[in-house]
Gaussian input, Z-matrix of N, CA and C with variables (Angstrom, degrees):
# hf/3-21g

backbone

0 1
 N
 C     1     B1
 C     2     B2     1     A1
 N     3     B3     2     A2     1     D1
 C     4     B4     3     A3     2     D2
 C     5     B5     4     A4     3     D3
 N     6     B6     5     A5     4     D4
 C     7     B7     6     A6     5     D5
 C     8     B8     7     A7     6     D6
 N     9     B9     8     A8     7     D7
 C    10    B10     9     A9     8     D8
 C    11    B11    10    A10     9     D9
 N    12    B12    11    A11    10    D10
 C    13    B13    12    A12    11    D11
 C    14    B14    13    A13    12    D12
 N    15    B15    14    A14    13    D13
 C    16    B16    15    A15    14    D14
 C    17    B17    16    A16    15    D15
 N    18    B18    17    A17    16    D16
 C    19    B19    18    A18    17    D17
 C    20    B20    19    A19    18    D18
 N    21    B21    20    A20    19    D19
 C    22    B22    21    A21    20    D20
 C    23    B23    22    A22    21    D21
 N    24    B24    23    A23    22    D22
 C    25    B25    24    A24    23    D23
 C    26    B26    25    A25    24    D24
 N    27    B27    26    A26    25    D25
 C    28    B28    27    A27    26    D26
 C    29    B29    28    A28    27    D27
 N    30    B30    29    A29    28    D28
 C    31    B31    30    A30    29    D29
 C    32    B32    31    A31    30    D30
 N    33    B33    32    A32    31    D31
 C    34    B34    33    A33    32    D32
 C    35    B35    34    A34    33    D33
 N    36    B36    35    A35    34    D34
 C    37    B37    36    A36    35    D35
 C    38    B38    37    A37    36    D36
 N    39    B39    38    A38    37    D37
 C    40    B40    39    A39    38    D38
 C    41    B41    40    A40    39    D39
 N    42    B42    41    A41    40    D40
 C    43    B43    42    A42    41    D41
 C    44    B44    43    A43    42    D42
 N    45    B45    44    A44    43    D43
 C    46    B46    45    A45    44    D44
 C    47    B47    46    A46    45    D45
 N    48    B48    47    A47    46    D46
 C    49    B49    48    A48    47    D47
 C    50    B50    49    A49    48    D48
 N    51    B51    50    A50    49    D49
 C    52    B52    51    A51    50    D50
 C    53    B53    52    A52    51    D51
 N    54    B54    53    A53    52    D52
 C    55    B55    54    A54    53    D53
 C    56    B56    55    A55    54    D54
 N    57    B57    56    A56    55    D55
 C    58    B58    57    A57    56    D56
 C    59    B59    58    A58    57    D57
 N    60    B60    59    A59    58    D58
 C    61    B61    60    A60    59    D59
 C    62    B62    61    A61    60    D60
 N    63    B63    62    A62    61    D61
 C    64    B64    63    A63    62    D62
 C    65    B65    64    A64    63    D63
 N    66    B66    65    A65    64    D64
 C    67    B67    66    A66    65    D65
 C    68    B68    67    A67    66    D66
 N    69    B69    68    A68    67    D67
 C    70    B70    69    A69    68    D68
 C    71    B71    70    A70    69    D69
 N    72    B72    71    A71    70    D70
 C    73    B73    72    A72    71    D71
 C    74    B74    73    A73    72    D72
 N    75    B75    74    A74    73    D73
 C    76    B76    75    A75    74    D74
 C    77    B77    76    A76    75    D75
 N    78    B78    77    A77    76    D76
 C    79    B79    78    A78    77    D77
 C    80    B80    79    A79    78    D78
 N    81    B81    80    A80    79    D79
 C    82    B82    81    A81    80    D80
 C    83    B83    82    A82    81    D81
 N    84    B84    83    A83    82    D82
 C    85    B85    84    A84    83    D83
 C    86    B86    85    A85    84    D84
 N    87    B87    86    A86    85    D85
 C    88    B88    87    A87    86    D86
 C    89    B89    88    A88    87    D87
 N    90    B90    89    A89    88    D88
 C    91    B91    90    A90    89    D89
 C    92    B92    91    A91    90    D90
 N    93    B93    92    A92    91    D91
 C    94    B94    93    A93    92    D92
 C    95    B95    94    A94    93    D93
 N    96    B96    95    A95    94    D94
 C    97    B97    96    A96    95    D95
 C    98    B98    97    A97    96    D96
 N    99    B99    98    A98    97    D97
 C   100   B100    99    A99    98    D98
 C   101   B101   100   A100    99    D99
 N   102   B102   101   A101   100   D100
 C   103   B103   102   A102   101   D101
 C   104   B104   103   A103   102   D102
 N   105   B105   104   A104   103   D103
 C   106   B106   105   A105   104   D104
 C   107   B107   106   A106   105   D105
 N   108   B108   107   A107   106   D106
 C   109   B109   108   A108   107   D107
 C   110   B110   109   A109   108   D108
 N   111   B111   110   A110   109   D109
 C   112   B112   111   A111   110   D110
 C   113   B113   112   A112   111   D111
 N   114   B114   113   A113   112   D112
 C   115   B115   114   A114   113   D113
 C   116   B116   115   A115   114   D114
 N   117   B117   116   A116   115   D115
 C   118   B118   117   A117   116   D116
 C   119   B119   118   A118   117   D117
 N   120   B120   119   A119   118   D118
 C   121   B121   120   A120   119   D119
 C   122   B122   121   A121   120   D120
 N   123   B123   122   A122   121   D121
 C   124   B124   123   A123   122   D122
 C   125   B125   124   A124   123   D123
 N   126   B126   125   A125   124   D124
 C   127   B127   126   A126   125   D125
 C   128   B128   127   A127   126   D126
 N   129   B129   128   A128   127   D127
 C   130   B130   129   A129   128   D128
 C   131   B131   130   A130   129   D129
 N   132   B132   131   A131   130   D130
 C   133   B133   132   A132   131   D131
 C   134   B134   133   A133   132   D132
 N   135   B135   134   A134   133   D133
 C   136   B136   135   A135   134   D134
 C   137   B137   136   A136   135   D135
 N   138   B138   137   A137   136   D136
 C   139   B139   138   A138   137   D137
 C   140   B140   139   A139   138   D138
 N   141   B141   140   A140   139   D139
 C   142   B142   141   A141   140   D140
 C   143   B143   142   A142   141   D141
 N   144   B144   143   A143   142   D142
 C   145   B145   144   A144   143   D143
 C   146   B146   145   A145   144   D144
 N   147   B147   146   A146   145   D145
 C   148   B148   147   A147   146   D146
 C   149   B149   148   A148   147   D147
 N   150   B150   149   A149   148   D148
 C   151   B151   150   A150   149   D149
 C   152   B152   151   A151   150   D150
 N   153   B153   152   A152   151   D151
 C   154   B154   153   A153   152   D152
 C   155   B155   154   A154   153   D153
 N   156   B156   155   A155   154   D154
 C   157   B157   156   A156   155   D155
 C   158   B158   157   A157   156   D156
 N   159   B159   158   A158   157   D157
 C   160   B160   159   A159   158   D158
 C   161   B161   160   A160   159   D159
 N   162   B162   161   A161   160   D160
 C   163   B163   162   A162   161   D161
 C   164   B164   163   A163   162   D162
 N   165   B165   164   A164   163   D163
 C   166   B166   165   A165   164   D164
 C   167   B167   166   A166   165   D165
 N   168   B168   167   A167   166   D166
 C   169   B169   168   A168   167   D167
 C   170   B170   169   A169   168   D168
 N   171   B171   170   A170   169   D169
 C   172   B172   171   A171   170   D170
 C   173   B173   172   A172   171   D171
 N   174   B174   173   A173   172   D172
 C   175   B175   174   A174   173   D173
 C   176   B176   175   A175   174   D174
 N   177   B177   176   A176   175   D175
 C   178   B178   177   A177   176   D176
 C   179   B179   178   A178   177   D177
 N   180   B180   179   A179   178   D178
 C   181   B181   180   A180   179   D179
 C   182   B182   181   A181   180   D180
 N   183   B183   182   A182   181   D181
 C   184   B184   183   A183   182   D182
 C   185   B185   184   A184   183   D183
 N   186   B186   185   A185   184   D184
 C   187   B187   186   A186   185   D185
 C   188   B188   187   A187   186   D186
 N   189   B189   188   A188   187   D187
 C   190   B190   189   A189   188   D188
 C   191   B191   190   A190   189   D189
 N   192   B192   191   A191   190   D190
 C   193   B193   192   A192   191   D191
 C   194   B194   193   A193   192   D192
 N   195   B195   194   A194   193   D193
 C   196   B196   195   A195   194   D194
 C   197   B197   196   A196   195   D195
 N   198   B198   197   A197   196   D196
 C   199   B199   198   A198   197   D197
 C   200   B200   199   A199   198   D198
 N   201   B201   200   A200   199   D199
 C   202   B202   201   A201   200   D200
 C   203   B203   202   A202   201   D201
 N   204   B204   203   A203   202   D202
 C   205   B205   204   A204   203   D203
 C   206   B206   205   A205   204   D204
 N   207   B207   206   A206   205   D205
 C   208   B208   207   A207   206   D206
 C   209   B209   208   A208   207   D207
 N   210   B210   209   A209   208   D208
 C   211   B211   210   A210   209   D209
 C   212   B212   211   A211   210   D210
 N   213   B213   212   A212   211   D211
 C   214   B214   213   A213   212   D212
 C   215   B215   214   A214   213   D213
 N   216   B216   215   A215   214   D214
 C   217   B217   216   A216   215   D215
 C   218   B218   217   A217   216   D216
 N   219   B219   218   A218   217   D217
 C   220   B220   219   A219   218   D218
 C   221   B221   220   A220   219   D219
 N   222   B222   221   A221   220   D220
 C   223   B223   222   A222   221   D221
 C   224   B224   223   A223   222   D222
 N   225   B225   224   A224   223   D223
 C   226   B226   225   A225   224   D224
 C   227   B227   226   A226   225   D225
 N   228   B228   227   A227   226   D226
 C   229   B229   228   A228   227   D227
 C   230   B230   229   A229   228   D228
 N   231   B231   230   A230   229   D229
 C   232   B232   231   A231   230   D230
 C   233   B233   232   A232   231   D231
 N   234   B234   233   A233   232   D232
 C   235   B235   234   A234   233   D233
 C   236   B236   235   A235   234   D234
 N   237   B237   236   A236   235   D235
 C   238   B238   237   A237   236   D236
 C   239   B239   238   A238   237   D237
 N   240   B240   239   A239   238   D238
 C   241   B241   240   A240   239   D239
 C   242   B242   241   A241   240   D240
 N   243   B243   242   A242   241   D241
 C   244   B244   243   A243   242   D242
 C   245   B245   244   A244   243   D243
 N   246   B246   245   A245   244   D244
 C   247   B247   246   A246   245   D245
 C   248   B248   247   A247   246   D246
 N   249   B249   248   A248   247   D247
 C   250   B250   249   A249   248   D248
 C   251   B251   250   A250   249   D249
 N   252   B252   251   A251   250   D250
 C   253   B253   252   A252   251   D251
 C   254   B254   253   A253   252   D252
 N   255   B255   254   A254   253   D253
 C   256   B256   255   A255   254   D254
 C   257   B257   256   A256   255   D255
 N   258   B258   257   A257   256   D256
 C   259   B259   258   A258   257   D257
 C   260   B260   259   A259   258   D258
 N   261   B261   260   A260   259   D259
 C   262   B262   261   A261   260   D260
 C   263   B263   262   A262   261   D261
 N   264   B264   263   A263   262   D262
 C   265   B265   264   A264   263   D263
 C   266   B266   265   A265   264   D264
 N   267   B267   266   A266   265   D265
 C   268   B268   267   A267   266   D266
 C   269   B269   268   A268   267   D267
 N   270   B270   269   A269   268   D268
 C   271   B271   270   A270   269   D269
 C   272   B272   271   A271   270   D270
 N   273   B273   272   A272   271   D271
 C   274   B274   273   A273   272   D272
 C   275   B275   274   A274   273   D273
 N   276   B276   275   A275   274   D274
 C   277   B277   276   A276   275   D275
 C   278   B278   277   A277   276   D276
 N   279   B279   278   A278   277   D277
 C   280   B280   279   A279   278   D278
 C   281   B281   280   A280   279   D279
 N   282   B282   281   A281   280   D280
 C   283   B283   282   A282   281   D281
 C   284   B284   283   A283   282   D282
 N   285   B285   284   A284   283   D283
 C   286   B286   285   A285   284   D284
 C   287   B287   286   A286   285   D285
 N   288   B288   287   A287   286   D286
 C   289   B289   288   A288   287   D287
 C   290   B290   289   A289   288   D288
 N   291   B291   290   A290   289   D289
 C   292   B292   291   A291   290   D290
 C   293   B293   292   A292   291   D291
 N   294   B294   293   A293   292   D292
 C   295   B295   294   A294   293   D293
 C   296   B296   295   A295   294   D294
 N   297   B297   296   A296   295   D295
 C   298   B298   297   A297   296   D296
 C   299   B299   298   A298   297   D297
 N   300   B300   299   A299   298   D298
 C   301   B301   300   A300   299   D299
 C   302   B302   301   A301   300   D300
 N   303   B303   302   A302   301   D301
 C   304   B304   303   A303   302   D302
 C   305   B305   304   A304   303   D303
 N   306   B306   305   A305   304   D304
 C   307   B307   306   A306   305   D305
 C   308   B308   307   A307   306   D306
 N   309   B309   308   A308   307   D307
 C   310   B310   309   A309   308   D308
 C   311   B311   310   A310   309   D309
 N   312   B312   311   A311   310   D310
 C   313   B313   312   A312   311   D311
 C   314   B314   313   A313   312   D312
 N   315   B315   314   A314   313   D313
 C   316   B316   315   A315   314   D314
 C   317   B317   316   A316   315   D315
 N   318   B318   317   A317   316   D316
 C   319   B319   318   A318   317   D317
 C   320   B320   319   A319   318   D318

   B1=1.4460
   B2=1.5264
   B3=1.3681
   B4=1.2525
   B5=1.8473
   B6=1.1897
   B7=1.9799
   B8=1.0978
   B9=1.4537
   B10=1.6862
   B11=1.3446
   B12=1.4476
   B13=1.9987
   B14=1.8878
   B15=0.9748
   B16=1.5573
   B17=1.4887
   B18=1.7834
   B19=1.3543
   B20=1.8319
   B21=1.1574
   B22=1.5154
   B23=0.9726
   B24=1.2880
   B25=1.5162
   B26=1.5189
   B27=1.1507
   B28=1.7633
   B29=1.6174
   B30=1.0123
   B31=1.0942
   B32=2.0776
   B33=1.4147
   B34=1.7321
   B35=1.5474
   B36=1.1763
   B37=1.2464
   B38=1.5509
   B39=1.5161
   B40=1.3696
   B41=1.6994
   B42=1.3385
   B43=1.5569
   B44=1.3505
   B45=1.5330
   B46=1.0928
   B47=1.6609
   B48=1.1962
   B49=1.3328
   B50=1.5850
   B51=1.3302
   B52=1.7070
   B53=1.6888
   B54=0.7142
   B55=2.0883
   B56=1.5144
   B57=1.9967
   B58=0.9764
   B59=1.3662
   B60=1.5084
   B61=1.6804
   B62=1.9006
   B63=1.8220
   B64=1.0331
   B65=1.4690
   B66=1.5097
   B67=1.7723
   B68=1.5172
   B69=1.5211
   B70=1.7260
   B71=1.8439
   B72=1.2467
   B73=1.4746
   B74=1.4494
   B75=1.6287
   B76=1.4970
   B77=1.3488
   B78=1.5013
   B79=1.8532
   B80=1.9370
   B81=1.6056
   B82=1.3155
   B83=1.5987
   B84=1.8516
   B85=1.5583
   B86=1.6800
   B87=1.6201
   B88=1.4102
   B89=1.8028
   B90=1.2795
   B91=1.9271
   B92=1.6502
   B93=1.4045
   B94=0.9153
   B95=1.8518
   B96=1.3822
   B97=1.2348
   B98=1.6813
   B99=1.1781
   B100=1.5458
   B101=1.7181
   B102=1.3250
   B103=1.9048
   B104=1.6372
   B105=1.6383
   B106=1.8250
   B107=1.9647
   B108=1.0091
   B109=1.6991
   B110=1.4154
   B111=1.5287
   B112=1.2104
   B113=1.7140
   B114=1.1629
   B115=1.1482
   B116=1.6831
   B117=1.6195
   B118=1.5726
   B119=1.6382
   B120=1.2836
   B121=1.5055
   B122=1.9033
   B123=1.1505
   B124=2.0389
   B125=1.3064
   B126=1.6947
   B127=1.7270
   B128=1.3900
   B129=1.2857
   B130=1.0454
   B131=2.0469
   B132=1.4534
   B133=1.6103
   B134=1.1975
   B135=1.3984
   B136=1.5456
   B137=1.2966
   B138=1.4915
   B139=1.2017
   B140=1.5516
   B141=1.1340
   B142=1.7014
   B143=1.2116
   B144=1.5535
   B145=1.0387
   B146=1.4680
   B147=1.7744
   B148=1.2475
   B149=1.6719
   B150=1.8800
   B151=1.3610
   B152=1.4469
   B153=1.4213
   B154=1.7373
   B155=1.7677
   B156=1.0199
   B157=1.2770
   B158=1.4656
   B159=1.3667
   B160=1.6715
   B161=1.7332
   B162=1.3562
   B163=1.5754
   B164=1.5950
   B165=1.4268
   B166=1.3547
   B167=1.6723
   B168=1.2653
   B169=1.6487
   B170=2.0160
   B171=1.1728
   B172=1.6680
   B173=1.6001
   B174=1.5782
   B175=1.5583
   B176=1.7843
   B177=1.1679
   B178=1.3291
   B179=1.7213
   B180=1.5760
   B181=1.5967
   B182=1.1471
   B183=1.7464
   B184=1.1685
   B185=1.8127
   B186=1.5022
   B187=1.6145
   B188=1.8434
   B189=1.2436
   B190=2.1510
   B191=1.2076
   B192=1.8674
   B193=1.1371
   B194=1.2935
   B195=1.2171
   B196=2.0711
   B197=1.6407
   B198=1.8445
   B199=1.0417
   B200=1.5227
   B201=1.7055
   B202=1.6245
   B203=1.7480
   B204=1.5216
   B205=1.3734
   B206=2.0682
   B207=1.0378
   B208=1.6805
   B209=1.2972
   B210=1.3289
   B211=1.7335
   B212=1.6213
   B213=1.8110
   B214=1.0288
   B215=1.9081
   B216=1.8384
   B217=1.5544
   B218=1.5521
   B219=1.8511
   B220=1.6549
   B221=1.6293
   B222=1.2653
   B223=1.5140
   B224=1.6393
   B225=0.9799
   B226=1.3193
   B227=1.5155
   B228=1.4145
   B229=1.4800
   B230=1.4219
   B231=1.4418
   B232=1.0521
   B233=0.9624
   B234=1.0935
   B235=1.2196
   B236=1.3482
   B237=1.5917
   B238=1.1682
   B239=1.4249
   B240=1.7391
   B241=1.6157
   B242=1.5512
   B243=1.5025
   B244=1.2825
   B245=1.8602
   B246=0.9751
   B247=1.6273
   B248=1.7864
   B249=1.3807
   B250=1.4487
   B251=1.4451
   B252=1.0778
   B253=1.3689
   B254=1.8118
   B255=1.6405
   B256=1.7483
   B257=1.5025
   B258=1.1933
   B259=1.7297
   B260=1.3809
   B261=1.3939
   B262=1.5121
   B263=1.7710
   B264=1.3095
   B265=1.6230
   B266=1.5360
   B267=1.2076
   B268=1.7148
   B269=1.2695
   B270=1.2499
   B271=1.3686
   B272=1.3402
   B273=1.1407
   B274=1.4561
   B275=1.2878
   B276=1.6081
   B277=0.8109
   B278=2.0120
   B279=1.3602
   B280=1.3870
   B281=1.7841
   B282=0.7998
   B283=1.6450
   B284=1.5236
   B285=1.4527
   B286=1.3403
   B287=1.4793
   B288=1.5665
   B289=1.2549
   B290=1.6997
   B291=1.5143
   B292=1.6071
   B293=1.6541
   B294=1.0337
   B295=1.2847
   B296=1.4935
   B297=1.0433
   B298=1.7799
   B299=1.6436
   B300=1.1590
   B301=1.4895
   B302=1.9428
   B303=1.5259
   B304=1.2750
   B305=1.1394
   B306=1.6197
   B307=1.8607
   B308=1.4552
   B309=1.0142
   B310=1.4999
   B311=1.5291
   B312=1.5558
   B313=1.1652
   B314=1.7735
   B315=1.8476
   B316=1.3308
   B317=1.3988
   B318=1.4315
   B319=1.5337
   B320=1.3552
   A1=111.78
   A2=123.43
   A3=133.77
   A4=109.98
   A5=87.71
   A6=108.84
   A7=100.84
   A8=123.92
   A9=130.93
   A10=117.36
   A11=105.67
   A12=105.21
   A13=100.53
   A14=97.65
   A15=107.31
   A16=127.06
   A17=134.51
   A18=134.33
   A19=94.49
   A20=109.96
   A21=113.28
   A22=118.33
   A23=106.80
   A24=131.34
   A25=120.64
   A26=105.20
   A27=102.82
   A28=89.01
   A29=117.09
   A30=128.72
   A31=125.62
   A32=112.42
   A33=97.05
   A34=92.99
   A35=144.49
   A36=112.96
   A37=97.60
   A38=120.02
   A39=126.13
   A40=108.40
   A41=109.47
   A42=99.56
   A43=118.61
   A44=150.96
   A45=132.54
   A46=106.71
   A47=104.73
   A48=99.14
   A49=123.09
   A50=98.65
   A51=97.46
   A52=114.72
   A53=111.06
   A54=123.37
   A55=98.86
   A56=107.58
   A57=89.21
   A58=143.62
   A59=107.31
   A60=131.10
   A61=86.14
   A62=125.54
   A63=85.48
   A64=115.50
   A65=114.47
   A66=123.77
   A67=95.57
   A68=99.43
   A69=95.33
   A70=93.00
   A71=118.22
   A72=121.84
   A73=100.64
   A74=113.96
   A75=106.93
   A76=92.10
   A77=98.26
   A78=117.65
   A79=97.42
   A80=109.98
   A81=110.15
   A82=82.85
   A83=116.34
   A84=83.85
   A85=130.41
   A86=91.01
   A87=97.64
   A88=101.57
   A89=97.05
   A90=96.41
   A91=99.06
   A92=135.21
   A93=154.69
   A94=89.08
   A95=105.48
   A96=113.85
   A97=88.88
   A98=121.06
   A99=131.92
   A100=111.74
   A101=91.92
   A102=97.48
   A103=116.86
   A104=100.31
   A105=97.99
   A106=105.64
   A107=119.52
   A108=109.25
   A109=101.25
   A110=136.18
   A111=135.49
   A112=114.13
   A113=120.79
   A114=126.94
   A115=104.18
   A116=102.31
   A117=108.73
   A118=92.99
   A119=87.87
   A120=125.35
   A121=113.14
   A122=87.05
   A123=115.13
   A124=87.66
   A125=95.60
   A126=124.42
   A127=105.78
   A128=103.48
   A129=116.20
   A130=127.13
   A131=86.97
   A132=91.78
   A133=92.02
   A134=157.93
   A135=139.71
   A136=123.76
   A137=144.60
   A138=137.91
   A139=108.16
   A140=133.37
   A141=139.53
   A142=94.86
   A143=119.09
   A144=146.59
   A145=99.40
   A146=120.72
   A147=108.13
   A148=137.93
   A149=112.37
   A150=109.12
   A151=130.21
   A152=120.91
   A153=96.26
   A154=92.71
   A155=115.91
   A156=153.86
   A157=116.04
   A158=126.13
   A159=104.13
   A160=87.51
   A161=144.76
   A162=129.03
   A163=92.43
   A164=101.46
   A165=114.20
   A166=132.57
   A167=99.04
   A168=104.45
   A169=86.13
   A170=124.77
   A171=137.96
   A172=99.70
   A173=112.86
   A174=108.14
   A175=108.19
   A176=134.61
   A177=135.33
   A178=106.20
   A179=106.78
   A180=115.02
   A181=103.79
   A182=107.62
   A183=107.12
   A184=127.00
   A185=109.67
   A186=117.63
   A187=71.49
   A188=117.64
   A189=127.44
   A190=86.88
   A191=140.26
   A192=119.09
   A193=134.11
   A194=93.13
   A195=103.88
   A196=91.18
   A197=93.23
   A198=104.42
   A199=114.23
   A200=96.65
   A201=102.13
   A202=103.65
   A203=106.08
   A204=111.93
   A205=100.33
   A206=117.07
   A207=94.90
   A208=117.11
   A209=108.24
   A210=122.44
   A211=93.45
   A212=121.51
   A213=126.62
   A214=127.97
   A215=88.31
   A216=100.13
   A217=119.71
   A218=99.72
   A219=103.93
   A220=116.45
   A221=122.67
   A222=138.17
   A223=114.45
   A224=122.22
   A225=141.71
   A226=111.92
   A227=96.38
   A228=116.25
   A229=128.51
   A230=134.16
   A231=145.88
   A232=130.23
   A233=150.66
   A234=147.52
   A235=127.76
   A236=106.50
   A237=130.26
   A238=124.27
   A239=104.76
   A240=107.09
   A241=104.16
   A242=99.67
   A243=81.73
   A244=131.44
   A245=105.09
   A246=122.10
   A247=106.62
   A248=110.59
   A249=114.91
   A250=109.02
   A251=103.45
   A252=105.19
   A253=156.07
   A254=109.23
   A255=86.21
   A256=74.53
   A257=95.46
   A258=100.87
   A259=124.99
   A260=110.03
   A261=116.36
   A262=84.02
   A263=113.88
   A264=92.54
   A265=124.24
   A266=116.94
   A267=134.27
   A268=94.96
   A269=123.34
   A270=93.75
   A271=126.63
   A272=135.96
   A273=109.88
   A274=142.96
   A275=132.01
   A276=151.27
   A277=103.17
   A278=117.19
   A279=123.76
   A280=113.56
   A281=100.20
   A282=111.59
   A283=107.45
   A284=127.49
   A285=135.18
   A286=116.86
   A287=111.92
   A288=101.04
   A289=105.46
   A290=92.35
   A291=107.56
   A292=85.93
   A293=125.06
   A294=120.06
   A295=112.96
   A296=127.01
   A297=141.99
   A298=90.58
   A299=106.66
   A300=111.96
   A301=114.04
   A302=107.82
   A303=119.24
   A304=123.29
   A305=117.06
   A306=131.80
   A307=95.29
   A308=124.44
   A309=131.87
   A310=112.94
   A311=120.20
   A312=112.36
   A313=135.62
   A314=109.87
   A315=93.38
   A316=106.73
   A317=124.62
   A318=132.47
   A319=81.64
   D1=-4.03
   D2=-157.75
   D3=-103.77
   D4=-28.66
   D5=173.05
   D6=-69.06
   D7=119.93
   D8=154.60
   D9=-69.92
   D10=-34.01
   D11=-176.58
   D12=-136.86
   D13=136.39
   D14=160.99
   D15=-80.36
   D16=124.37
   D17=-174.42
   D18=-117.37
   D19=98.19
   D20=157.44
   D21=-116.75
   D22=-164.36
   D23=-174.10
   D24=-134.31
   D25=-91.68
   D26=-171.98
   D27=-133.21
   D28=30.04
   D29=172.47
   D30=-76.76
   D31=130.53
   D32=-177.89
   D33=-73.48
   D34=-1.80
   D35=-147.08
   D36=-82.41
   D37=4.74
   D38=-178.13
   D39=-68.87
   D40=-43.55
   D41=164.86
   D42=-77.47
   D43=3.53
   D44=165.33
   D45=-95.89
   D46=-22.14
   D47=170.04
   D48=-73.49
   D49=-15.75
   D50=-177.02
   D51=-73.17
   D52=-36.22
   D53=155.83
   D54=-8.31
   D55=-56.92
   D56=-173.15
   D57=-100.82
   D58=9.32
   D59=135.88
   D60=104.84
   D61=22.20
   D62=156.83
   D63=-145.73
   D64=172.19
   D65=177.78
   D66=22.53
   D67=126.15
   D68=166.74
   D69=-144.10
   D70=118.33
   D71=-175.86
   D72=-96.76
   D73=150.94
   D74=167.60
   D75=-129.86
   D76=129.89
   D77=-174.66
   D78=-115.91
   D79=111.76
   D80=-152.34
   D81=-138.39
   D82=72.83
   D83=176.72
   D84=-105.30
   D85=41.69
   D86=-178.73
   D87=-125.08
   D88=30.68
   D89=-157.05
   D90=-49.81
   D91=-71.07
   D92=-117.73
   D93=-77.20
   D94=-44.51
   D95=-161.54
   D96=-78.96
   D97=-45.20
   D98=173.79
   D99=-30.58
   D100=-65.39
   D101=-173.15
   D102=-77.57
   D103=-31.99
   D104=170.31
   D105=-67.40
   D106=16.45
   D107=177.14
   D108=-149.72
   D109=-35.41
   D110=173.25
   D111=-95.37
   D112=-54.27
   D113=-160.14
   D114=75.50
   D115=179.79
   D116=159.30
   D117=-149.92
   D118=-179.03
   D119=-173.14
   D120=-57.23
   D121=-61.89
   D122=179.87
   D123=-117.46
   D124=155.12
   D125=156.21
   D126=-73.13
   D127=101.44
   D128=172.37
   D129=-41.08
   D130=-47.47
   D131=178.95
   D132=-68.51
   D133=-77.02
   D134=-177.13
   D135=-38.23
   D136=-6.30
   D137=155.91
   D138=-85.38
   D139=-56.78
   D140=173.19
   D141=-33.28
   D142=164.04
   D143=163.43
   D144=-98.16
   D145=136.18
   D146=-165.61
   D147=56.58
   D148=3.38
   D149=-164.79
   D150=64.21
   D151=-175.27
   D152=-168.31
   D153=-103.67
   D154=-165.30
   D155=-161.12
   D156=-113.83
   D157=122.23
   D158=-174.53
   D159=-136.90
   D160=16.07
   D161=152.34
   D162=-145.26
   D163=144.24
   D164=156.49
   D165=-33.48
   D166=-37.09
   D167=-167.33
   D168=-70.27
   D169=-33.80
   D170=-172.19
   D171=-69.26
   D172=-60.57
   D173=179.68
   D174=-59.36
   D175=-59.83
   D176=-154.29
   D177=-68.57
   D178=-4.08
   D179=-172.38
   D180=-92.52
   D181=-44.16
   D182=177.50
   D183=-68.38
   D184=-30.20
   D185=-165.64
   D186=-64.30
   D187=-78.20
   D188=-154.12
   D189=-27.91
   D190=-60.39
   D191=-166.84
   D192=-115.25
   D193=29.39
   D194=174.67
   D195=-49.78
   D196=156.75
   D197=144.00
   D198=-128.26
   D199=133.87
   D200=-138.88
   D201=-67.90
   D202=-40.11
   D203=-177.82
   D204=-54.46
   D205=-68.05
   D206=168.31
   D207=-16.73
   D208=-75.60
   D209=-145.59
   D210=-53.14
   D211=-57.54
   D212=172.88
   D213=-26.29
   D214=-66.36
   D215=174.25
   D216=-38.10
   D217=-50.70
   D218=-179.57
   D219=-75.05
   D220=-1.91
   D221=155.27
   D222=-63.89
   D223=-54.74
   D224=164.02
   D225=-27.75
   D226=-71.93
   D227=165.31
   D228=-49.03
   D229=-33.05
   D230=110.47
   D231=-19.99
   D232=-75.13
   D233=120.19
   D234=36.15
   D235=-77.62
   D236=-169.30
   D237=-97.62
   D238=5.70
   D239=170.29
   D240=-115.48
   D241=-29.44
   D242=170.01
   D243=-118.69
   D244=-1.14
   D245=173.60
   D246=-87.09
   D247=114.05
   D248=169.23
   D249=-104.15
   D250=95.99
   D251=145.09
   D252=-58.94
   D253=121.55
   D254=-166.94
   D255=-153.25
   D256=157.33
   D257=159.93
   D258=-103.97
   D259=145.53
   D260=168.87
   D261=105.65
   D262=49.01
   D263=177.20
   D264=-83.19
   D265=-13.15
   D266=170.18
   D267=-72.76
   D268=-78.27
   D269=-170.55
   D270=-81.08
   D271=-6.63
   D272=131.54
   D273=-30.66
   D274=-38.78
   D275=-168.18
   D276=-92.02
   D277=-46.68
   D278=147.76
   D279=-33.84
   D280=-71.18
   D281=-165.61
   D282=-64.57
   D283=-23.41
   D284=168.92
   D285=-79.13
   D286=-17.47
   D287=-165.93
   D288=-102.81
   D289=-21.07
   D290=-179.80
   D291=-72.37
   D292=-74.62
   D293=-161.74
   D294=-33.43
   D295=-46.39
   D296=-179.97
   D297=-54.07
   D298=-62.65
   D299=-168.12
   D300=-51.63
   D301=-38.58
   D302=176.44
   D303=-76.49
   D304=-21.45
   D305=157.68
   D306=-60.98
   D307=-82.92
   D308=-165.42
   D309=-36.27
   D310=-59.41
   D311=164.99
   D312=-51.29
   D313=-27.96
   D314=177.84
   D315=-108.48
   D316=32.56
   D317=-176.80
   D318=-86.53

């Protein structure tokens, strides 16, 4: 809760961090070599705000001149395609597993 902006990489922790709706940078300076042997999931430059980052002198230009309400908004957006929100998710997750467990027993 103490982080104002997030610096990853190919990291998920970019969607748990988006919950908290702010600045999330992706500093990727091996991308090229990254996606010709790994690939990912999403285009990365279309989830970032601004795309990612591939040298420092590029990330530290960008944090001095974000503008934070942007960076935020496109967090949001993030956020909201991929973070579902519901409440009661434990026990949901309780009650699904018992349930599995209560098929199994009267099969």
């Amino acid at each position: 809760m103490i982080a104002d902006i997030l610096i990853s990489d190919y990291s998920s922790v970019v969607w748990d961090y988006s919950i908290l709706e702010k600045p999330i940078f992706c500093f990727a300076y091996d991308y090229d070599t990254y996606i010709s042997k790994r690939g990912t999931y999403e285009d990365l430059n279309e989830i970032f705000f601004g795309g990612i980052t591939k040298t420092q002198e590029e990330l530290i230009d960008r944090i001095k001149n974000m503008n934070e309400t942007e960076y935020v908004e496109h967090t949001k957006k993030i956020k909201k395609k991929y973070i579902i929100e519901e409440q009661n998710a434990t026990k949901k997750v309780v009650e699904i597993i018992f349930k599995e467990k209560d098929n199994v027993r009267t099969n």
